[in-house]
N, C-alpha and C positions, 0 to 999 in steps of 0.2 A: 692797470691793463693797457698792452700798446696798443693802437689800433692803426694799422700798418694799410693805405690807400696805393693801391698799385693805378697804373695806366692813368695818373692824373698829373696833370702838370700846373706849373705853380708860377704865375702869370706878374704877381707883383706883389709887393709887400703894403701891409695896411699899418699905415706911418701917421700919427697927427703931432705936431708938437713938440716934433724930434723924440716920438715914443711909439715902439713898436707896437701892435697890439695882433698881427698875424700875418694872412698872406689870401691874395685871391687866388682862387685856383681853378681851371678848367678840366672838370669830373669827365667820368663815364657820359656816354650819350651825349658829349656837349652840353654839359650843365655849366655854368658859373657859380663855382662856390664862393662865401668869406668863411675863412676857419678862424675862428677867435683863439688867441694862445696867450698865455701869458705868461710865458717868456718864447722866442723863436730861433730855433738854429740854423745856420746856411751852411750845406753840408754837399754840394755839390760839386766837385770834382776839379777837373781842370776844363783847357780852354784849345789843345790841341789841336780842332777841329778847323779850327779859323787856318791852321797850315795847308801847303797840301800835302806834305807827308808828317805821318803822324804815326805815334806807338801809342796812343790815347784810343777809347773806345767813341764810335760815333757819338755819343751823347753829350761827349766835354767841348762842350759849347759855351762856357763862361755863363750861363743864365744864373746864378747864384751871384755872380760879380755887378753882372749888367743892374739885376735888380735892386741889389745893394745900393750902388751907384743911384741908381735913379730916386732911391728912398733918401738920400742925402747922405752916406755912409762913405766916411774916407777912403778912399782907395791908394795905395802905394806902392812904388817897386815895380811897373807892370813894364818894364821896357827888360826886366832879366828873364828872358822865357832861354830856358836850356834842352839843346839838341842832345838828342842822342846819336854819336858819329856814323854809327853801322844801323839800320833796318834793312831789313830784304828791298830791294827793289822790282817793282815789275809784279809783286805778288800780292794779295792783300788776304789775311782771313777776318770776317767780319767786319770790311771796310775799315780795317788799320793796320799798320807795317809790321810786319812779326820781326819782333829785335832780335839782333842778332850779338848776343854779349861781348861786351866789352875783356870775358875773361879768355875770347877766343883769338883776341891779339897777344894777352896773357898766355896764352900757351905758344905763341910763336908765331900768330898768322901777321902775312906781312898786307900794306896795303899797295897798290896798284893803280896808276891810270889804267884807262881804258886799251893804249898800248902796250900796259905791261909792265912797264916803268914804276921803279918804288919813287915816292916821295917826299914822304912822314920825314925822314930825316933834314930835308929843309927849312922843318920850321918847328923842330925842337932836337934838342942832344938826345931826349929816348926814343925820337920817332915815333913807329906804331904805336907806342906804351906809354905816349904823351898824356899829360892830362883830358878828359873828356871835351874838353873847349876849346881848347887848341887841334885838336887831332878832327874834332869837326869844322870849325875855320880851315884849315888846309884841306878838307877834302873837298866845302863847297870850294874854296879858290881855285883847284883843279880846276876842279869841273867844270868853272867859268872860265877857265883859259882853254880849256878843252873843249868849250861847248857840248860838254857831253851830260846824260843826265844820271847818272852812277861813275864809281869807281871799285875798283873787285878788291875784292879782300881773301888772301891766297892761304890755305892751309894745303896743299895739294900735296906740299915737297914735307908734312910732316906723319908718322906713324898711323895708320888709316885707322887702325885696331885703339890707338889709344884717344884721335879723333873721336871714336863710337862710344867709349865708356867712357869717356869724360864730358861730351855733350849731346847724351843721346836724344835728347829732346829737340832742338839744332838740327840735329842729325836726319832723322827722324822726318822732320818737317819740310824742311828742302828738301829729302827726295822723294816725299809725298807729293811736292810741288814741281820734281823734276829734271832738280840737282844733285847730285852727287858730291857731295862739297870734301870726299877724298879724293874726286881727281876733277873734278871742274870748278874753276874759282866763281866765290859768291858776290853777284852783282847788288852794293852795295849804296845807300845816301845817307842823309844826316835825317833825323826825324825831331818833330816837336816833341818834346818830352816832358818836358816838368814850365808852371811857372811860379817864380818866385816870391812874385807880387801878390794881390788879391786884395781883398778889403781886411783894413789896418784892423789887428784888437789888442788890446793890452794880456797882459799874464793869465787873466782868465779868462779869455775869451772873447769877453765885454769887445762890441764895436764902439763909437761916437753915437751911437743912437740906443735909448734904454731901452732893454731886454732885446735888445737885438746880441746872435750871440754868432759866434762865425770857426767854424774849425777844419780842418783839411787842405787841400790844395787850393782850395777856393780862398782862404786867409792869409795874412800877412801878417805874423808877428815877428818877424827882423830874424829868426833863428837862423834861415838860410844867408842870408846878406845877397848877395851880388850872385853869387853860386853855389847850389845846393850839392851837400857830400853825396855820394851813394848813399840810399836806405833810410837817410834824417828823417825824410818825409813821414815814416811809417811812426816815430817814435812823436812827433812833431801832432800828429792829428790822435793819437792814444789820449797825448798827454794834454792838448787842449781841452778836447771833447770830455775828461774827465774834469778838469779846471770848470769849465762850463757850466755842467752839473753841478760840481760841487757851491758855486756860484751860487746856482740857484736853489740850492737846496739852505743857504747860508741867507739869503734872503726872503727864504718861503712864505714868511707874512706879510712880506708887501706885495709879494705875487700876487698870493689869493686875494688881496683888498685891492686889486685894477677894478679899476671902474670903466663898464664896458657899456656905461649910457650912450654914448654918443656915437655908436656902431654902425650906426646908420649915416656916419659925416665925416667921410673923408674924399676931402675937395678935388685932391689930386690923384683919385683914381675915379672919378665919376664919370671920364672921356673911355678909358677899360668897360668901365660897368656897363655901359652904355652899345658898345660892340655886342652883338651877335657870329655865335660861332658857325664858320662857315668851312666847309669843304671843296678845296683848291679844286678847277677845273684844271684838264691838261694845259689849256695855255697859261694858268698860271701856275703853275708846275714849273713847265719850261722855265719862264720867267725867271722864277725863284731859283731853278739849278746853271742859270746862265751868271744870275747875279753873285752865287756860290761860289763859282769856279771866280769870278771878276773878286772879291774880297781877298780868296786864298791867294792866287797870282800872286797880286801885288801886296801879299804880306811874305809870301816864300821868297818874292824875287827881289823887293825893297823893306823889309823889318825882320828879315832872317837872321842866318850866322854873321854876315858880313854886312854893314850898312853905312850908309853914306848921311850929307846935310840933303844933297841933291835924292837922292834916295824915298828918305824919309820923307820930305815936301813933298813928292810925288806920288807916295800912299797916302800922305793924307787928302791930297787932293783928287786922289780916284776916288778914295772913301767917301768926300764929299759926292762924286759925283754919283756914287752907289746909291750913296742915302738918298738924293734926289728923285732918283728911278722907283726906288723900293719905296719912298712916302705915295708918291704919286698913284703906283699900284695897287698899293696895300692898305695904307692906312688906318682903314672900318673894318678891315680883314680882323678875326681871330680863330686864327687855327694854328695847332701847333709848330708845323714848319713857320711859318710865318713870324709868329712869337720868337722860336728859336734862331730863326736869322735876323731877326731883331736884338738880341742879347749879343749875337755873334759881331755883327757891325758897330754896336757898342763898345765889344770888347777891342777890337782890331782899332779903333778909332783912339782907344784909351793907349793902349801899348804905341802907337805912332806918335801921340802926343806926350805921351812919356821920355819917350827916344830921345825927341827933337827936342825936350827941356836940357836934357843932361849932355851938358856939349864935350862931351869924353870921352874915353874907354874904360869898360871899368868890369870884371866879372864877363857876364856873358853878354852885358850891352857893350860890342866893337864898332866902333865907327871911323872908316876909315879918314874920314873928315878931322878927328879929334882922335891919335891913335893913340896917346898917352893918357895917364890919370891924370886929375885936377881935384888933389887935396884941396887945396885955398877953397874953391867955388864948389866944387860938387860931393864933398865927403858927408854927404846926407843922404837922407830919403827924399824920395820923390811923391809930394803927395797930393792929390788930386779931387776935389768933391763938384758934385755937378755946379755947385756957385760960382767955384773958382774955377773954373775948367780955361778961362780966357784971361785968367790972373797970372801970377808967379806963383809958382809950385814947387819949389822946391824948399822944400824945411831941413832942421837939423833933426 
């Protein structure tokens, strides 16, 4: 029998001994649950959220990575997060960018500055039909030499009729919104879209911590490397999350013989237990949507498409000064936003501190500081656990 918990959120992982044994979670009405499990999977999503443009849905907040992390679970790769080149600009449904396909350059559409001017072609031989990394790198450079905050992406000059049957959904959508994207060009930016990193698991799943199990965007088993193809993702989380299973079904008699004596003694969540669930007043509301917009900034505008050494020092050092604000605030607080931009400033702290390890370019971490690859030094992972966080981190 599944027994499927909706509107509950899953606060931190119940770890002794480098041995999972579930997750605390804050229930209906403000309950603080412990759910005992014996085996637990992290199954939540990406971390989009932390941008301020994004093809991800409001929830991908990295709280699956955060917690990992703070349970002691390796984390890696968190510095390759991949844009998507074209989202709508200026529109959002359900507070995220509605993409605008890549197959709509495919069919011929050209890109544009803001004055009209094609581009693409400066900074690849196929231009528009550039790889997806490239064609996003040139359009943020645009737009920071343009100081503009879109660039249009033109189908205007092509067949309006086969425009409509080839992407009626597209179609459809923008002039729900008010475009006409047969005769008015679509004002377009880069979007957060996939990350490639997450907490490390070997072939089956397995993280560094027993019965801890991890599959989806939230995981890192190397399949993407540096840059994920179109679509991996989907075959990538099937085949974990079966691996997984199959896992535990391969070890089903040491499952059931956990020994859940000691349920009552985990040290490093007793400061959690101890919190009462509280409901944000409007000033801290405010608070919380000021500090929002302060993490996204300075991860859109220093750990985006384009990044620098100067860059990257000076996300982490807003980030510090985030966390400063938000401890001081919050602390004793638990309530879900609060938790959730707790996971989020973890995340953002982890991808800056990833960055600034790997002194390269490599995939979709560019740094203009280090424009070339670094075989010799960095042809590795990058990996990170809360012990080492102020060690050397980068393994083979």
């Amino acid at each position: 029998r599944l027994l499927i918990l909706e509107n509950h959120f899953a606060v931190d992982l119940l770890v002794k001994n480098n041995e999972c044994f579930g997750a605390i979670v804050l229930g209906a009405e403000d309950r603080v649950l412990k759910i005992f499990a014996k085996a637990t999977l992290i199954a939540t999503g990406g971390i989009g959220s932390i941008y301020r443009h994004t093809t991800n849905p409001k929830i991908a907040t990295g709280d699956g990575i955060a917690m990992a992390f703070r349970a002691g679970a390796r984390i890696a790769n968190m510095e390759f997060i991949q844009f998507h080149p074209t989202a709508l600009y200026g529109k959002k449904i359900n507070d995220r960018s509605f993409l605008i396909s890549e197959a709509v350059r495919g069919e011929g559409g050209i890109l544009r500055t803001t004055d009209g001017k094609t581009f693409a072609e400066k900074y690849h031989e196929l231009g528009s039909l550039a790889p997806r990394d490239i064609v996003a790198r040139a359009i943020a450079t645009e737009m920071k030499k343009y100081q503009a905050d879109f660039v249009w992406l033109d189908v205007t000059h092509l067949n309006p009729e086969r425009i409509k049957s080839r992407f009626p959904v597209i179609y459809n959508t923008c002039l729900e919104l008010g475009i006409d994207i047969t005769k008015e060009m679509i004002p377009v930016v880069p979007a957060a879209h996939y990350v490639c990193g997450g907490i490390q698991i070997n072939s089956m799943g397995e993280t560094n911590i027993r019965r801890l199990f991890a599959a989806g965007e939230c995981a890192c088993s190397g399949m993407h490397g540096a840059n994920r193809l179109a679509s991996n993702s989907l075959l990538e989380a099937l085949f974990f999350a079966e691996s997984a299973a199959t896992q535990c079904q391969k070890n089903i008699k040491d499952l059931i013989a956990t020994d859940f004596s000691h349920k009552n003694n985990f040290s490093q969540n007793q400061e959690i237990l101890t919190l009462q669930p509280h409901q944000l007043n409007p000033t801290e509301k405010k608070v919380l949507a000021e500090l929002t917009e302060r993490l996204r900034k300075t991860m859109w505008e220093n750990v985006g498409i384009v990044r620098s050494d100067e860059g990257l020092e000076n996300s982490r050092q807003e980030l510090a000064t985030i966390e400063s604000i938000f401890n001081r605030q919050f602390t004793k607080v638990m309530a879900p936003e609060v938790l959730e931009f707790s996971n989020m400033l973890i995340v953002a702290q982890l991808i800056t501190h990833c960055a600034l390890l790997r002194k390269e370019s490599r995939g979709l971490h560019y740094n203009v500081s280090h424009p070339l690859p670094d075989d010799v030094n960095f042809l590795k992972n990058t990996i990170v656990t809360k012990d080492e966080i102020n060690g050397t981190s980068i393994r083979d």
